[in-house]
N, C-alpha and C positions, 0 to 999 in steps of 0.2 A: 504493500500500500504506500510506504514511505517512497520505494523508487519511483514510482506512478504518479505520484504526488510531483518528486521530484525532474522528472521527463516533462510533465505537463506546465511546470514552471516554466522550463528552460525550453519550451514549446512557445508558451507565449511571449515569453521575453526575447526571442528569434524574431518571430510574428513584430511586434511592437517594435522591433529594432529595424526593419527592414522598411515598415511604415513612416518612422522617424527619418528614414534615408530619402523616401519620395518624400516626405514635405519639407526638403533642405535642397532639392532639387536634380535629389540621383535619380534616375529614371531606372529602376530596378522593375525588371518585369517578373511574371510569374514563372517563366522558363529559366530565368538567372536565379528564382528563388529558391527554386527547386537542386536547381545547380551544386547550389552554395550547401544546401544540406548535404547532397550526396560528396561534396567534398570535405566534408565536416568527418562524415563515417569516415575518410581516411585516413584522420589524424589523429593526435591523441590530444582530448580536451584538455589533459594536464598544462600543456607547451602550451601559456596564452600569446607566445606571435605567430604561429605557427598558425594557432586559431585565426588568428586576425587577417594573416597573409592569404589564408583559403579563402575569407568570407570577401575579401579586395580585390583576390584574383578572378571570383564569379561577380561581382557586382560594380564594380568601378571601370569606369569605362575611358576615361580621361587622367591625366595625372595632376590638372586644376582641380579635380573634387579630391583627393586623395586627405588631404587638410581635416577639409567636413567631416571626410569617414571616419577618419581614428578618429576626431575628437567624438562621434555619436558610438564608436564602440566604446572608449571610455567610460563614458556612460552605462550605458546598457552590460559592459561586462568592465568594470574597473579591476583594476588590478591589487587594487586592497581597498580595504573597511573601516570603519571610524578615523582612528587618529593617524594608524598607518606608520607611525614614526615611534624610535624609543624614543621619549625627550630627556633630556640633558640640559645639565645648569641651568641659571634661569629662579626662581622660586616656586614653589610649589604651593598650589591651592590645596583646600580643603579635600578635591575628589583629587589628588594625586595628581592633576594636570599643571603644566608650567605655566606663572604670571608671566601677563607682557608687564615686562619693568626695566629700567635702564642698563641694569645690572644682563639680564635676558637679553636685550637687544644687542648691546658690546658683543657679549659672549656669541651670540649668532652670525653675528655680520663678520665677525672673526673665523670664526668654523667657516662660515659660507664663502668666504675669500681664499681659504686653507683648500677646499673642497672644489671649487669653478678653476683653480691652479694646476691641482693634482689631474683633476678631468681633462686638461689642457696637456698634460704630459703621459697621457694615458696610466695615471696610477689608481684611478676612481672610475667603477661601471657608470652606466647611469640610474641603475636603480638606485643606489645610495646617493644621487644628488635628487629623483625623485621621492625619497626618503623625506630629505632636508627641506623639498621641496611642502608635504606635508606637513612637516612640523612647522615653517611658516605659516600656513593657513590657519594653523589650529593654535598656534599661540598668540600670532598676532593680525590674522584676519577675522578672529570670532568677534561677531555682534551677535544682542540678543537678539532673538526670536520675534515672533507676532504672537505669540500665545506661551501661556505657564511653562515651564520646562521647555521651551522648545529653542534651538539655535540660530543662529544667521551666520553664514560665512562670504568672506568679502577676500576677492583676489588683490582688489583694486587698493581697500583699507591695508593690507599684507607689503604690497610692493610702497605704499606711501610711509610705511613704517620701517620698513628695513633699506628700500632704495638702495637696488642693487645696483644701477646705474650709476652709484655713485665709486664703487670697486672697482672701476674699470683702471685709471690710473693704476689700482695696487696690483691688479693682472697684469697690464704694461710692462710694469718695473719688473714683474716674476718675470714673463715671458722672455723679455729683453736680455734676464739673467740667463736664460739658458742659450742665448743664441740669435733671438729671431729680431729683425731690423723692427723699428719702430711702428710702423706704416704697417707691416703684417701684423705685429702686435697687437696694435690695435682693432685691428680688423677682426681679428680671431675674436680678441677681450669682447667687443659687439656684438659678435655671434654667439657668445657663448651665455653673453647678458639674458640677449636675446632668447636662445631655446630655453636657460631656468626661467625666465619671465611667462613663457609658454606653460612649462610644466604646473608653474602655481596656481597658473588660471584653469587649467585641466584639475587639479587637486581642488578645489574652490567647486567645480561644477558637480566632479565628485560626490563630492559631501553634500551639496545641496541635491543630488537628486538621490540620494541617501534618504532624505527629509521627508522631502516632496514629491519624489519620484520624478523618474526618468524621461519620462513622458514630458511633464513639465518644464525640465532644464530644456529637452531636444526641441521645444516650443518655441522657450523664452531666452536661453541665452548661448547655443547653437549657432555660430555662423554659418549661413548659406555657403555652399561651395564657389569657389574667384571667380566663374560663369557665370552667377546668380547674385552675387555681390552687390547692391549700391555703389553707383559711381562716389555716391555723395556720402557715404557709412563709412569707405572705404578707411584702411588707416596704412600709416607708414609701410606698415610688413607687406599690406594686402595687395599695395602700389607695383609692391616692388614685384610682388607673383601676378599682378596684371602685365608687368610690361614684361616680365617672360611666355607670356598667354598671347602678347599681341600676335608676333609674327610668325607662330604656328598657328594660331587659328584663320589668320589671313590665308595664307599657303593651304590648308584645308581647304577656305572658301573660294581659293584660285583654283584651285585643282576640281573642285566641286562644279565652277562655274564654267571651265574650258570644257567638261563631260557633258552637262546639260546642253550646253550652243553646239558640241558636235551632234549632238544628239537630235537637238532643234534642225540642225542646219540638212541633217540627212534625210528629214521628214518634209522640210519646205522646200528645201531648194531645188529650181530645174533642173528637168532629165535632160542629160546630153546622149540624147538620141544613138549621135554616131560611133561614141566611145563604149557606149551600152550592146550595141549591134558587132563591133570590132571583139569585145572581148566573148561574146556569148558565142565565136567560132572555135573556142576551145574546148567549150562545156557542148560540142556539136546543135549549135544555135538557139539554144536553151539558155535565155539571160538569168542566170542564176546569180550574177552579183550587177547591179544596176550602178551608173555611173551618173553625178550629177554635177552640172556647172556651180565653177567658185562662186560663191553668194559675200559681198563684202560684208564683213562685221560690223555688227552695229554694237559703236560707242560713244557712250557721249561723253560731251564738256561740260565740267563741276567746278564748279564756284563754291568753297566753302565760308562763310563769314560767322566768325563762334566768339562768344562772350567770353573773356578769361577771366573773368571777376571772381573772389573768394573762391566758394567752395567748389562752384561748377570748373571753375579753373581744369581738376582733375580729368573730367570726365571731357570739357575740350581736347584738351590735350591729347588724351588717349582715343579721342575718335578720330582728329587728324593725323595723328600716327598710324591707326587702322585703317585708313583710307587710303595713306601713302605708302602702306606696304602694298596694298592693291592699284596702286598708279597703272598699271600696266592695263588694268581693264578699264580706266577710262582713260578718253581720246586725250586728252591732257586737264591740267589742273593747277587754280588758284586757290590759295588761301588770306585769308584777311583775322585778324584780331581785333576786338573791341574793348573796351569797359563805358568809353565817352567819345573816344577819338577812334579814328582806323586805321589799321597798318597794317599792312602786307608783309607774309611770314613765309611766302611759296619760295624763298631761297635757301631757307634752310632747311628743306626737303631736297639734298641730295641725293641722287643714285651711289648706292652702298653707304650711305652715311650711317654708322652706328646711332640704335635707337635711343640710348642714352645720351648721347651729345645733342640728337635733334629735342629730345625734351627740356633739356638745360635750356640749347637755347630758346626754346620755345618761353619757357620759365622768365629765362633774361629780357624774353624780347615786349613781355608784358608791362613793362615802364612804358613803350613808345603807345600801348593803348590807351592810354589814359591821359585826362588834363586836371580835371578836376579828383579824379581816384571816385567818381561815385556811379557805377550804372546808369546808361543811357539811354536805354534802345533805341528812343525817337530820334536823337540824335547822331547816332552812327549809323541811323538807316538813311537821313539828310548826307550826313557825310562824305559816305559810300556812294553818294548818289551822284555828289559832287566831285569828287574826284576818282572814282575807279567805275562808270558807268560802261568804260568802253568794254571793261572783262566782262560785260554778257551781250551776249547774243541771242537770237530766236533757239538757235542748238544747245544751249546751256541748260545746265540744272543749277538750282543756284541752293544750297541745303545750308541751312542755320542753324546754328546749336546756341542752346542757352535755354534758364529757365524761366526767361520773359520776366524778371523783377525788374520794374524801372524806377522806382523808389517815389512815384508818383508824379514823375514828369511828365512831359508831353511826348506823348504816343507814336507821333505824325503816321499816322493809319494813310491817311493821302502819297508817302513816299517810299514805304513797302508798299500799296499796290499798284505804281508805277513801276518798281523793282520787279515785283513778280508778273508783270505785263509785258515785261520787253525780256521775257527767259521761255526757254520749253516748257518748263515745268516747276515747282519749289517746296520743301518740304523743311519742316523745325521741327529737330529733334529734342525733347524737353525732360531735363535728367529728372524732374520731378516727377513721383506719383501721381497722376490724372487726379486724383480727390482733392489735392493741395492747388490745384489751377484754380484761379479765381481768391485764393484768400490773401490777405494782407496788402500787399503790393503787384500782386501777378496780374499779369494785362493778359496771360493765357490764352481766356475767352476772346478778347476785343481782336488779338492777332489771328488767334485759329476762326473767326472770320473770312482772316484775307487767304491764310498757309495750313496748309494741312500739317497737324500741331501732331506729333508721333514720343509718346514714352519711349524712353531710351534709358534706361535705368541701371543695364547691366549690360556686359560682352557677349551675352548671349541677344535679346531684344536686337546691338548694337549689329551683331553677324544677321541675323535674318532681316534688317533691314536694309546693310548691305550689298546683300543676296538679291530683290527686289530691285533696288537701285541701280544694279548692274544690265536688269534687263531693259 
């Protein structure tokens, strides 16, 4: 009864884990689910990466969701319970557990300097810095609860009290002892900040879906997979696995799009007759492969003109780098920046330019958008209109990015739809969620009027509009 018991746990907590994975954006179907069980029977439940690796290898389809996954198996199958950690030094409360006190804190940040060193010179796994990792959360990320007896644990509270970011110098100095220049030093000491800053907040989700249940953490504080991500949620780490996402997913959607046009092009384009009748003399005049005249490819010319203001900044940025890895499918291509003023940036979209350098500059080149530093839009659509009218033509697309906040200036609706009257066609792409158009400062509504106003929220929305665009 008790193993029955226990199979049918570990039945639904499969079940609920897999469910947790489609609503974070993994597309796990029921043939993978199945999959993943029957790979399960090969291994032994004991080995929890082994577990992990089977259920990754039937379910994960991309290495942008890879993130997502471990951190929902975390969850659903954590690798330890309660506190997780011996604790050491520190004072001890009434139930045995360490106070946070200054005395605790010294003594931690010391181990944990002693500890992020050795891991650096390979004398420490990493479960014993996910140990250490634990015992953080639990001495110095606990808050109380919402009800009698009950906890709250805080990654956020953990890393403002121990601020590991601040050890990185004492890393330096170690690393630098053994050998390594400065500049790697440091580089390493960031990275390593960086995965314990990781592990805490896994420990932190842990515990709370200890609480609450797992269900509830995979809800509520589960990051979507880098596909699914908010341009505008995004944070430093996430930037950085986006602009490794760019230009294989472009190449995907290059490679996607040269199959579909050959594809198109063999179903519309004319029969040539004579080449069709020549070759059907070998297959004894039986046209078994049919021959059709070249059809010129249709591409067109893009105009792109994108907001760099604050947060949308990002999400600019990274769509005209998406773009520009695709240069090749359209006919050619301008870029323009705003915040108040316009300025054209299509020069530092080089052929082979390293993605990182075009983002700096892109970064840098956001001073020359601006005069007064405050969103424009009516006014960099006058601008644009005044001086770079001659970049569209009847053949142009002309596509704008931005979340339409003009901080309640004047609109000039009259010079976007001269804009979009003298182009093929015009689309704005709007990093915002559709339910936020119209509140506060968004002119959303008044513009999606003139432009077909398109959510663009994430790299995935970002490819399938692409995709469309190309056609």
């Amino acid at each position: 009864m008790t193993e029955y018991a226990e199979q049918s746990g570990l039945l639904e907590r499969h079940l609920a884990f897999v469910e947790a994975l489609r609503g974070a954006g993994l597309s796990v179907s029921l043939a993978e689910d199945i999959d993943s069980l029957a790979a399960l029977g090969a291994v032994r439940w004991g080995e929890r990466a082994t577990v992990r690796d089977a259920f990754a290898a039937t379910m994960v389809k991309k290495q942008a969701q890879r993130t997502t996954f471990d951190a929902l198996f975390d969850v659903y199958f954590p690798a330890m319970v309660g506190n997780g950690a011996v604790e050491q030094g520190g004072e001890e409360a009434g139930d045995g557990q360490v106070r946070d006190n200054a005395a605790a804190l010294v003594d931690f940040r010391d181990r944990l300097a002693e500890a992020l060193e050795a891991f650096e010179v390979g004398e420490l796994d990493e479960a014993e810095l996910r140990r250490m990792a634990a015992e953080m959360v639990g001495v110095f990320g606990a808050m109380p609860g919402r009800g009698p007896g009950l906890s709250s644990w805080s990654a956020y509270t953990a890393l403002q009290r121990v601020a590991p970011q601040e050890l990185v110098d004492k890393l330096v100095a170690g690393l630098m002892r053994e050998g390594t220049d400065e500049e790697d030093a440091r580089r390493r000491a960031n990275r390593r900040i960086g995965s314990f800053t990781a592990m805490v907040e896994d420990d932190a989700r842990r515990r709370i879906a200890e609480e609450k249940g797992p269900d509830h953490v995979a809800e509520v504080a589960v990051r979507p997979s880098i596909d699914k991500l908010a341009f505008m949620a995004a944070r430093r780490t996430d930037l950085d696995e986006m602009r490794k996402e760019i230009f294989p997913l472009a190449r995907r959607l290059a490679t996607r799009l040269a199959k579909e046009q050959h594809s198109r092009h063999a179903r519309t384009a004319p029969l040539d007759f004579r080449r069709t009748v020549r070759a059907s003399i070998a297959t004894g005049g039986v046209p078994i492969t049919t021959h059709h005249r070249p059809k010129r490819p249709h591409r067109t010319d893009l105009v792109v003109l994108c907001d760099v203001s604050g947060s949308v900044a990002n999400f600019a940025q990274f769509t005209l780098l998406f773009v520009f890895a695709l240069r090749e499918v359209f006919q050619s291509m301008r870029a323009f920046t705003f915040i108040d003023h316009v300025h054209e940036v299509t020069g530092h979209f080089r052929p082979g330019a390293d993605p990182v350098d075009v983002l700096s500059d892109l970064a840098a080149a956001t001073s020359h958008a601006a005069l007064w530093g405050r969103t424009n839009y009516g006014r960099a659509f006058t601008k644009f209109e005044e001086n770079h009218l001659d970049a569209l033509t009847p053949k142009t697309t002309l596509l704008i990015l931005g979340d339409a906040r003009s901080n309640y200036s004047d609109l000039h609706e009259d010079a976007l739809r001269r804009l979009t009257g003298s182009v093929k066609r015009t689309f704005w792409l709007n990093p915002e969620h559709e339910r936020n158009w119209g509140t506060g400062d968004s002119a959303a509504p008044a513009y999606g009027e003139i432009v077909r106003m398109i959510e663009c929220r994430n790299l995935t929305q970002l490819s399938e509009f692409v995709h469309d665009l190309a056609w």
